[in-house]
Structure formats: C-alpha cells, structure tokens
Backbone as a chain_set.jsonl record, in Angstrom:
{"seq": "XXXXXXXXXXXXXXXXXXXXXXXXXXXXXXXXXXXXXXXXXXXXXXXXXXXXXXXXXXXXXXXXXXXXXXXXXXXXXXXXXXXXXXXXXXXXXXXXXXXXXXXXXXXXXXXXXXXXXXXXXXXXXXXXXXX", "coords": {"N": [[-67.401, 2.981, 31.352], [-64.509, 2.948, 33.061], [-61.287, 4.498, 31.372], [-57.828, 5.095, 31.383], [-56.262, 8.037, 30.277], [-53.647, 7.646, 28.485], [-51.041, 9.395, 27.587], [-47.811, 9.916, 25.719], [-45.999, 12.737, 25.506], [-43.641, 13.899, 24.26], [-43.681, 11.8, 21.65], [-46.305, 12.924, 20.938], [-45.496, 15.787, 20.585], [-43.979, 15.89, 18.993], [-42.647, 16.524, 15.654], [-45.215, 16.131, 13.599], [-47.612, 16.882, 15.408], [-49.092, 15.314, 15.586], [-52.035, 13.876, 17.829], [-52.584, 11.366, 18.111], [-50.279, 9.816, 17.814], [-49.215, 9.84, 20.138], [-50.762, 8.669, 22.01], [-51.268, 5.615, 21.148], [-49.475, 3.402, 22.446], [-48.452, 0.165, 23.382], [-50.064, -1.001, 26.022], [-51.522, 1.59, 26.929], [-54.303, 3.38, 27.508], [-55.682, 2.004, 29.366], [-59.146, 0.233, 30.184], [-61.723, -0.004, 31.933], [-62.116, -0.614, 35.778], [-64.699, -2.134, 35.353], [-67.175, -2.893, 33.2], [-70.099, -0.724, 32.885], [-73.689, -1.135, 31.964], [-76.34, 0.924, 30.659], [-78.484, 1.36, 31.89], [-77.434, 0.838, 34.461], [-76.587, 3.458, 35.145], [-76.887, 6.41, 36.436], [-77.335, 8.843, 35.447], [-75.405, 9.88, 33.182], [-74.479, 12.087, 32.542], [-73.519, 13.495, 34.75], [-71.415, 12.434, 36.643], [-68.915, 12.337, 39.441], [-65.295, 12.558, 38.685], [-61.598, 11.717, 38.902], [-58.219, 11.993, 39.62], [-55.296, 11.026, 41.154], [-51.437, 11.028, 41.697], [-49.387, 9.55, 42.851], [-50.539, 9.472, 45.04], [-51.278, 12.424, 45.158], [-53.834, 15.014, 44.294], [-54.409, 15.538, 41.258], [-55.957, 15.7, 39.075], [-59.311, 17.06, 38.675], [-63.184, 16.774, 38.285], [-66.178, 16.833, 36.566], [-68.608, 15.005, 34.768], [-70.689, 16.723, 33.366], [-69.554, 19.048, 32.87], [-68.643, 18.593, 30.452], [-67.399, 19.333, 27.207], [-68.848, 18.371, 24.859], [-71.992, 16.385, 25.223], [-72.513, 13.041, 26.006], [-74.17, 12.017, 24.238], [-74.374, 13.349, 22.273], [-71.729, 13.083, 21.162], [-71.471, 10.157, 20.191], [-73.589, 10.975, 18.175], [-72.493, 12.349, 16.313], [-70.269, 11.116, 16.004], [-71.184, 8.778, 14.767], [-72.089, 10.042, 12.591], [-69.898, 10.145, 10.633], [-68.524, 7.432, 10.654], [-68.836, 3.731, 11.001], [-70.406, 2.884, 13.98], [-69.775, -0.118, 15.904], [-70.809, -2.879, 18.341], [-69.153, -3.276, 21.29], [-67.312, -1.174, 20.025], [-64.915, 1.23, 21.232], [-65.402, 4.539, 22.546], [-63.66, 7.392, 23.762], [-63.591, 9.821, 26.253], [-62.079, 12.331, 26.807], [-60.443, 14.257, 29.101], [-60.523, 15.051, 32.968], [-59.916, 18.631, 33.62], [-56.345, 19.799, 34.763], [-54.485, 18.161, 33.709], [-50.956, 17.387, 32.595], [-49.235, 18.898, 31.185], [-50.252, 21.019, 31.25], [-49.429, 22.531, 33.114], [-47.825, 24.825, 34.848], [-44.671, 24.911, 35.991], [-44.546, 22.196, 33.121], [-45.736, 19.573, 33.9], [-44.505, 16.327, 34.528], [-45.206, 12.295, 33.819], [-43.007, 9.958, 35.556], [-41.132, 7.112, 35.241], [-42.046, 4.81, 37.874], [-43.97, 6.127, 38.969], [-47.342, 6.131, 41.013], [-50.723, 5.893, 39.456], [-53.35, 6.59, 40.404], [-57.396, 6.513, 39.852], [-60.579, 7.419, 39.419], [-63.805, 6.977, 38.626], [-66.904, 8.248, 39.601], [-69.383, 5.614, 40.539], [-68.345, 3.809, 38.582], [-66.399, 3.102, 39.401], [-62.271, 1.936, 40.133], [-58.781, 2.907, 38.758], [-55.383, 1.61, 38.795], [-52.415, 2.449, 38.369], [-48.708, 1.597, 37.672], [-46.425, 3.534, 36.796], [-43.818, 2.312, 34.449], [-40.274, 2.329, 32.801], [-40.083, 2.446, 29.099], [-38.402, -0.044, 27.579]], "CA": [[-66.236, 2.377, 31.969], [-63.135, 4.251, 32.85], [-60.323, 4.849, 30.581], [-56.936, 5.648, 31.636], [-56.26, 8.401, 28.564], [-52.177, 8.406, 28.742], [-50.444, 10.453, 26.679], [-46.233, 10.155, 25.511], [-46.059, 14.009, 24.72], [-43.222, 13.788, 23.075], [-44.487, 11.359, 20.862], [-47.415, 14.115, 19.981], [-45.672, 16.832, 19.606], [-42.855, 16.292, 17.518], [-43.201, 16.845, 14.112], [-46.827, 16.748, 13.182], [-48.301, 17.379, 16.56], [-50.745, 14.718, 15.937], [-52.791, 13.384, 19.249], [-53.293, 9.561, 17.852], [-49.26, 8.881, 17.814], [-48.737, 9.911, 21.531], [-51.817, 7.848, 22.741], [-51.275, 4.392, 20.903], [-48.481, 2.548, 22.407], [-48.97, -0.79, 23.816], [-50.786, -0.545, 27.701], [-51.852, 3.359, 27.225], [-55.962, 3.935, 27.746], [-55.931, 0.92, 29.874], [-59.79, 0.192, 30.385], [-61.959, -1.024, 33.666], [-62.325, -2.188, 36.041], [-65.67, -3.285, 34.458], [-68.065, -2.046, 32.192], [-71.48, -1.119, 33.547], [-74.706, -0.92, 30.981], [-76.469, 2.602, 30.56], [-78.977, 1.392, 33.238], [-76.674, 1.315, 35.744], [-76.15, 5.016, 35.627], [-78.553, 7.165, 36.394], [-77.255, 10.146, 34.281], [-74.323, 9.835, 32.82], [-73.579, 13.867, 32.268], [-72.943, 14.27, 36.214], [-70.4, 11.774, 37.358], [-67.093, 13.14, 39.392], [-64.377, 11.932, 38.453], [-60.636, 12.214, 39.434], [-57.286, 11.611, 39.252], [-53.744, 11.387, 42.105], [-50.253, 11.022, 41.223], [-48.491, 9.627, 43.857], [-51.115, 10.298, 46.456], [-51.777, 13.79, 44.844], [-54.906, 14.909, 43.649], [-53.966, 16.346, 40.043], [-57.313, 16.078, 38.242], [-60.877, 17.049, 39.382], [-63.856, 17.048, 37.734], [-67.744, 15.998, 36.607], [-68.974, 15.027, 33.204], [-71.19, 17.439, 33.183], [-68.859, 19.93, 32.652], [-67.843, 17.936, 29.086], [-67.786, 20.2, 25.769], [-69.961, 17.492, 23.723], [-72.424, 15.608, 25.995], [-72.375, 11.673, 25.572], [-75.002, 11.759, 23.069], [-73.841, 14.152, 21.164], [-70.746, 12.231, 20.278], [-72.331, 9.254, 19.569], [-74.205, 10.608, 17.133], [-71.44, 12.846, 15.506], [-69.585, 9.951, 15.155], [-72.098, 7.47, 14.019], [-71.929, 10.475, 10.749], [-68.68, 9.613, 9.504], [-68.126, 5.817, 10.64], [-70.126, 2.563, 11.543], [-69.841, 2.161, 14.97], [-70.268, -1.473, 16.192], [-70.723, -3.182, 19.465], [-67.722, -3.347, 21.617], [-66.77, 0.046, 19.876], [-65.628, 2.607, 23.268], [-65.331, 6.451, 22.554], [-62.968, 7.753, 24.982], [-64.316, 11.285, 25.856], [-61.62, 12.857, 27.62], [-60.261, 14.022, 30.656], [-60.657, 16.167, 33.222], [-58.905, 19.854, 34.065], [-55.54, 19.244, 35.159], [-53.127, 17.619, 33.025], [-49.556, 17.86, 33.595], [-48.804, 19.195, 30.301], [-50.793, 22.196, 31.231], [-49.239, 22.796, 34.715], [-46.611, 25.817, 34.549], [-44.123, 24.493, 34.611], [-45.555, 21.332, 32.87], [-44.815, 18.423, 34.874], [-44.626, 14.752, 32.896], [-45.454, 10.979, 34.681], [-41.72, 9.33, 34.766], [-40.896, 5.834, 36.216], [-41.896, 4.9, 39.346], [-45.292, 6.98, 39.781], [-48.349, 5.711, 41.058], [-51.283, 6.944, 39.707], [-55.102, 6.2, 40.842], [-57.865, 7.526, 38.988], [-61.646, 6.72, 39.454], [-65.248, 7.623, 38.233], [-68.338, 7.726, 40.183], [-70.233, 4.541, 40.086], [-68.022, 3.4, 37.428], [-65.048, 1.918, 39.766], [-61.707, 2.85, 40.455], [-57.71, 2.085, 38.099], [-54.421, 1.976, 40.057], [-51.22, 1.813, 37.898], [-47.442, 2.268, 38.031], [-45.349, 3.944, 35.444], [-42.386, 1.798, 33.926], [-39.924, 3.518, 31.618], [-39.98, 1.606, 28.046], [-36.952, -0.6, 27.802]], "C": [[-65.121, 3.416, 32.006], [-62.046, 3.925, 31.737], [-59.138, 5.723, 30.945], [-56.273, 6.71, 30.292], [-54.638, 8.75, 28.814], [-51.861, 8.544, 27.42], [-49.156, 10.571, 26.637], [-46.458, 11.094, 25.047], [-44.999, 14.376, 24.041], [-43.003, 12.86, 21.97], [-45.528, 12.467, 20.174], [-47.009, 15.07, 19.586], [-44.565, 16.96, 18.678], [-43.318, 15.842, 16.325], [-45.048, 17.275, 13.623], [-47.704, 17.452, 14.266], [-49.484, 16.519, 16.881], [-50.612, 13.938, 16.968], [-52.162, 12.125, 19.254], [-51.59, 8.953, 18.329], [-48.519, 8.999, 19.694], [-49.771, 9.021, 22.865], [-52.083, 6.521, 22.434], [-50.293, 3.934, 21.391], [-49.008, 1.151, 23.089], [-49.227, -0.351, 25.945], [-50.962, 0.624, 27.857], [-53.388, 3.129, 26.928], [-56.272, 2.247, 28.066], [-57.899, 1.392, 30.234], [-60.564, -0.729, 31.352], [-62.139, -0.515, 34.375], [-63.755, -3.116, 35.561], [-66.711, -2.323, 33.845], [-69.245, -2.363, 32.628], [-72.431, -0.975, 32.34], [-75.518, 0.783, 31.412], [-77.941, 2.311, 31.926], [-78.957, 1.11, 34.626], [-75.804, 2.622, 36.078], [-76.815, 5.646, 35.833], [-78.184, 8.116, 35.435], [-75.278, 10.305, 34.456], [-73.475, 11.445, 32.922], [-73.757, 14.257, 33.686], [-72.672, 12.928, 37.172], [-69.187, 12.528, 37.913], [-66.479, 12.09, 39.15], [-62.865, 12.536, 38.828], [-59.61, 10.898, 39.526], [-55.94, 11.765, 40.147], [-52.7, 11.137, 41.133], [-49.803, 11.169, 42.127], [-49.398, 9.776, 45.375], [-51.728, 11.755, 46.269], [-52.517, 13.672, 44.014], [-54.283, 16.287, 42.982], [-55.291, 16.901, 39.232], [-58.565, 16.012, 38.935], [-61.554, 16.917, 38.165], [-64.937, 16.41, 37.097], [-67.684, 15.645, 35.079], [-69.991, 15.946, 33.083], [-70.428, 18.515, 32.813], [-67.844, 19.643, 30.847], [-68.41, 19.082, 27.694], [-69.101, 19.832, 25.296], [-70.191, 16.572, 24.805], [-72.118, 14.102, 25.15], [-73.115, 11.151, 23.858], [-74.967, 12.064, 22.204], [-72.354, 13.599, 20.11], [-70.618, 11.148, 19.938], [-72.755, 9.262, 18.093], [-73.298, 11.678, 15.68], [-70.792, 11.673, 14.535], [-70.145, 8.644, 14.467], [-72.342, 8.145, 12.234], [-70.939, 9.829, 9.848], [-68.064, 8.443, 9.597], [-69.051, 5.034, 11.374], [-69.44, 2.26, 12.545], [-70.591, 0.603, 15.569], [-70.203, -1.688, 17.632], [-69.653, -3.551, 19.832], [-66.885, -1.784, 21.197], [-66.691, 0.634, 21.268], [-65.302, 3.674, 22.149], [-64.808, 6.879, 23.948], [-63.345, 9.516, 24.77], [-63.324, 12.5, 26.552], [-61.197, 13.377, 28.684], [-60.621, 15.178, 31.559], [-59.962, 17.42, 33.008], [-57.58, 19.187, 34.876], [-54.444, 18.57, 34.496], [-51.95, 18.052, 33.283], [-48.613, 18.484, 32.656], [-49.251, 20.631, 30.518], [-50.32, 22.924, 32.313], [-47.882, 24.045, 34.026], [-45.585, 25.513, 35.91], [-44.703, 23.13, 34.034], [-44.553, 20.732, 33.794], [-45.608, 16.782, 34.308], [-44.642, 13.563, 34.227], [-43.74, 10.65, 34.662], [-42.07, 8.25, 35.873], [-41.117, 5.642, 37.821], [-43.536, 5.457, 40.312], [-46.448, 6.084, 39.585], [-49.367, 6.236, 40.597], [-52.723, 6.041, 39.939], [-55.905, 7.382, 39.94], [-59.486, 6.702, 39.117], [-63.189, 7.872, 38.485], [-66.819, 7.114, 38.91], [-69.281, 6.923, 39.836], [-69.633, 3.737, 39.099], [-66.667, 2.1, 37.833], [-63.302, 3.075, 39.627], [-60.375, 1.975, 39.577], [-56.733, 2.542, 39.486], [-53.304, 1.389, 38.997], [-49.901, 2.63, 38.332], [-47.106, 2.45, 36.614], [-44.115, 3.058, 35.437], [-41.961, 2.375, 32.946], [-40.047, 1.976, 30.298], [-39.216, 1.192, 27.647], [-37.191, -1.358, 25.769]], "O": [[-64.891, 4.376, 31.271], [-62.161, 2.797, 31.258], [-59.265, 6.946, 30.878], [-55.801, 6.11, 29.327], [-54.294, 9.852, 29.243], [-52.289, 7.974, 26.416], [-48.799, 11.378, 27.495], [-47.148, 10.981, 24.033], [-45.196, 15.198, 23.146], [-42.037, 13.142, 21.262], [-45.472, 12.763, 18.981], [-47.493, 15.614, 18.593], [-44.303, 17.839, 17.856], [-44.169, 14.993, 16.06], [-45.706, 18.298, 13.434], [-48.395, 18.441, 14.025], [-50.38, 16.615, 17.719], [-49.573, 13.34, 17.247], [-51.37, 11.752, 20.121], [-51.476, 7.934, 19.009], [-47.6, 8.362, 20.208], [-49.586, 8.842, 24.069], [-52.944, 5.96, 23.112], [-49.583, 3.914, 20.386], [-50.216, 1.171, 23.325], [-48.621, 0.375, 26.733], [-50.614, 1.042, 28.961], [-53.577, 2.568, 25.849], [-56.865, 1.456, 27.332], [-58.16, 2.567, 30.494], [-60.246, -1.894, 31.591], [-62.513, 0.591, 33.984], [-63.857, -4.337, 35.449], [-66.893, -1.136, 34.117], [-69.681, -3.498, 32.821], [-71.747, -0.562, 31.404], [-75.186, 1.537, 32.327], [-78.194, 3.186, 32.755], [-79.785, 1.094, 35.537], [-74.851, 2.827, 36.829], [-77.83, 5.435, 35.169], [-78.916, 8.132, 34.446], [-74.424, 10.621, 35.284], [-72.332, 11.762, 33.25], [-74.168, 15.403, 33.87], [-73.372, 12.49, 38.085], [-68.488, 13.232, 37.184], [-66.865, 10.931, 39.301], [-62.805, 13.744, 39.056], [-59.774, 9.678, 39.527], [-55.352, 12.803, 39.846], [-52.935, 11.035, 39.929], [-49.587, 12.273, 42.627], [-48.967, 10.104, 46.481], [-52.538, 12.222, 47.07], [-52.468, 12.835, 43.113], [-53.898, 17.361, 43.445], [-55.579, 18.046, 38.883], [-58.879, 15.079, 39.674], [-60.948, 16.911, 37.094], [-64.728, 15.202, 36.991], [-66.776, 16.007, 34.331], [-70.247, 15.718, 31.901], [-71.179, 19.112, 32.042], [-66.881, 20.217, 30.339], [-69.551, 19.444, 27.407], [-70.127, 20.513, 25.259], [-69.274, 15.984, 25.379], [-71.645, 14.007, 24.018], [-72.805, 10.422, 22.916], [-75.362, 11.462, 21.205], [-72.093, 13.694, 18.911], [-69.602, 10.903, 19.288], [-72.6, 8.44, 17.19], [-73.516, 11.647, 14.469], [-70.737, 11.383, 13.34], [-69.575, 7.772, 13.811], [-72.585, 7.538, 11.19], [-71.053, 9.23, 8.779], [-67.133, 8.195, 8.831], [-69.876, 5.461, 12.182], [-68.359, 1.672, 12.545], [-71.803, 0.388, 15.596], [-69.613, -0.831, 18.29], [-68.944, -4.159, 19.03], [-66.002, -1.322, 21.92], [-67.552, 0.692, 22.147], [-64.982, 3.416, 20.989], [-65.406, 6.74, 25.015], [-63.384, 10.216, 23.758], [-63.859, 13.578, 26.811], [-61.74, 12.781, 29.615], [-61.001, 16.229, 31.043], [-59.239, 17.338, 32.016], [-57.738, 18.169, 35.551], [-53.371, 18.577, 35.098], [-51.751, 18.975, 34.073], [-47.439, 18.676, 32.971], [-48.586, 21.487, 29.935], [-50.826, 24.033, 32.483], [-47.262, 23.977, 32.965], [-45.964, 26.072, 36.939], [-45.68, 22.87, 34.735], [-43.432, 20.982, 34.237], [-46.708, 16.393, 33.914], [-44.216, 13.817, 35.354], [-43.146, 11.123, 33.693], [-42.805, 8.291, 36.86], [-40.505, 6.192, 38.737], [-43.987, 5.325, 41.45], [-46.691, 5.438, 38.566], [-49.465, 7.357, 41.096], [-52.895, 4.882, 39.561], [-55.537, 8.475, 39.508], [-59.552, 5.489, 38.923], [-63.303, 9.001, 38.008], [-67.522, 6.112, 38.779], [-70.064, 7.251, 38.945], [-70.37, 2.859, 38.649], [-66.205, 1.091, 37.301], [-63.139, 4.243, 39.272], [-60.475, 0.751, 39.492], [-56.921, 3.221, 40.496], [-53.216, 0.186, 38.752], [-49.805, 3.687, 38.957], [-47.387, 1.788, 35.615], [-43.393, 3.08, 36.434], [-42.71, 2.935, 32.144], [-40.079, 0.788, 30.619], [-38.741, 2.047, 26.9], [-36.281, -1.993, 25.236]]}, "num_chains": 1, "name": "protein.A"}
C-alpha cells in the first residue's frame, strides 16, 4: 500500500536530529488508497513510483532501486521485534526530497501534492499550516 512518508524537518533536526519526532504528528504517513495482498503484485522490487507538488514532478523512482529489498527488512526486523498482523513497514522514498534540493525547498500551506505507486493506487493531499 502506499504511504505518504511526510516529514516536519524542523521537528527532526533540532536538537537531537532524531527522524521519529519529525514523522509522528497527527495525519503524517497517511496510508491507501487500499491495501493489495502479495498476490496481487507480481514482484514487488520493480514498481515506479512517484511524486508532484503542485503539478510538479519532484520524485521519481522504482523499488528496485531500494537499499534493503522487501524481504530483507522483514526479516531484519522480525530480529529485534514481534511483528504482528496489521503491522506496515514504511520503506522509504524515492530520490528527490525537498530537503535535498539546493536550495532545499519545504511543502508550506496551500500545496497539492499527488503521489502514486504502480499497481498499488494513487494519494492526493493538501497541505494546511497547524493552527
């Protein structure tokens, strides 16, 4: 299933720098539009996937091209905790982020963004600032 993976970066990087506090707020790694079973993929490690902003295409890119295949982090993480049904594993995103862009360039109020994965379905949200 897809996974929108948003990110408040300054949330992450002040002070500790850790990931987890810039990626929990309430409606961030919205998930959907529906969750298919593993035999409705044919091979998971070569889906594209991709990402606009606004109409602009920001992020490209396949799962095949992922550090740690699917299986592999599965069974990493099945070492150091019991995963249960319903557990997801969000595996990351493509190339592209906007943190990485010179100069970086950040989501603010107002932006649309779309974002899909082959065979998997497609999200469509707006940014609101946090009141």
């Amino acid at each position: 299933m897809l996974c929108n993976d948003v990110s408040e970066r300054a949330f992450q990087i002040e002070g500790t720098g850790q990931w987890i506090k810039g990626k929990s707020a309430p409606t961030f790694g919205p998930l959907g539009p529906w969750l298919v079973t593993a035999n409705e993929v044919e091979d998971p490690q070569n889906l594209d996937m991709w990402l606009d902003v606004n109409g602009e295409r920001r992020q490209t890119g396949n799962t095949r091209t992922m550090i740690f295949n699917v299986a592999h982090l599965v069974a990493y993480l099945s070492q150091i905790m019991i995963l249960m049904p319903g557990d997801v594993i969000t595996t990351g995103t493509p190339p592209g982020v906007g943190m990485g862009m010179k100069p970086p360039t950040y989501l603010k109020a107002g932006d649309v963004i779309t974002l899909g994965i082959e065979g998997l379905g497609q999200q469509r949200q707006t940014v609101v600032a946090w009141s």
